[in-house]
N, C-alpha and C positions, 0 to 999 in steps of 0.2 A: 255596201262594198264599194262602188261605183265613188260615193263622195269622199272613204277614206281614201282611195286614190286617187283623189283630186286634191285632197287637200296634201298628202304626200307631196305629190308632182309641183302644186306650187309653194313647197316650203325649200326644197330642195331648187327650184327656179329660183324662188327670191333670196338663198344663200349663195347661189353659184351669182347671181346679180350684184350680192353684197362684195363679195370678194374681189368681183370686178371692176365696180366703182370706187373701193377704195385705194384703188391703185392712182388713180386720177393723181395729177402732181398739188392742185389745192384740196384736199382731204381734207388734212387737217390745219389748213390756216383757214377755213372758209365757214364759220359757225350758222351760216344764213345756209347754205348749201346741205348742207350737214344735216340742222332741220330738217328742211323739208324733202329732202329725201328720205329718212327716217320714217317723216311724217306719212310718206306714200307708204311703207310697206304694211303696216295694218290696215291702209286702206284698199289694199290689195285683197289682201286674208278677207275681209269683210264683203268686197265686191264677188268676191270667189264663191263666198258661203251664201248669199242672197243669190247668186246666178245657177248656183247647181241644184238649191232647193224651190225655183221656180218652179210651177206645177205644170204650167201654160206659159207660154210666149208673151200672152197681151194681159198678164196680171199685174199686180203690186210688188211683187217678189220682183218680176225680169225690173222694175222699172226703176227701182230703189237700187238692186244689184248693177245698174248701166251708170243710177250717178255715181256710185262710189266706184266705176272704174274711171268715169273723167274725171274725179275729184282726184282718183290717187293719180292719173297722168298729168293732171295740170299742176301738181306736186310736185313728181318728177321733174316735168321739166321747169316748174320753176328752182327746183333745185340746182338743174345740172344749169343753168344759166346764170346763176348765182357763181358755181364754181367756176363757170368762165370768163365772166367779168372780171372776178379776182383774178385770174391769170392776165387778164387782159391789164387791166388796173396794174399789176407788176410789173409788166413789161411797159404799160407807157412811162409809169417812174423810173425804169431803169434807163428807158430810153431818152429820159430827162436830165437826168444826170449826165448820161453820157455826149449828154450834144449841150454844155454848159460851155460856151465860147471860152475861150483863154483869154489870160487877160493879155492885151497889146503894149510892146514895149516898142516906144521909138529911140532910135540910137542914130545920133548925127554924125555920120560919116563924110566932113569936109576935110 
């Protein structure tokens, strides 16, 4: 009973997660980002399912279930820093364009 409400609680966590990050303003122009966030949510599900079904603290189970939660964080955020790059990357082109000098006219005024 105990793990069907774990696995509830994190499916409903990582929905209520998904709906939240896709709000992000590079969602969808950012296909690296996108990935691997993606990539983090089964490696959630999987870190969730080796940690609940540990028997003991200092087994095989906790120790397997610890990497697949940094694998899926270092997922994460290589995700969420992917999509900030591209914001980032966006705005230095816009900011490119917009500071593109005029061209100079001289006009003799004798």
């Amino acid at each position: 009973m105990a793990s069907s409400l774990v696995a509830l609680i994190t499916l409903v966590a990582l929905g209520v997660w998904h709906i939240r990050i896709r709000r992000h303003a590079n969602w969808f122009t950012c296909p690296d980002g996108r990935f691997y966030i993606t990539i983090g949510y089964p490696a959630v599900v999987i870190a969730v399912y080796w940690l609940t079904n540990s028997a003991t603290i200092g087994g095989l189970e906790w120790a397997l279930g610890s990497l697949w939660a940094l694998g899926a964080m270092s997922t994460f955020v290589y995700g969420f820093n992917a999509l900030n790059a591209e914001s980032e990357g966006t705005y230095l082109s816009d900011f490119d364009v917009e500071s593109i000098p005029e061209p100079q006219t001289s006009i003799d005024v004798h």
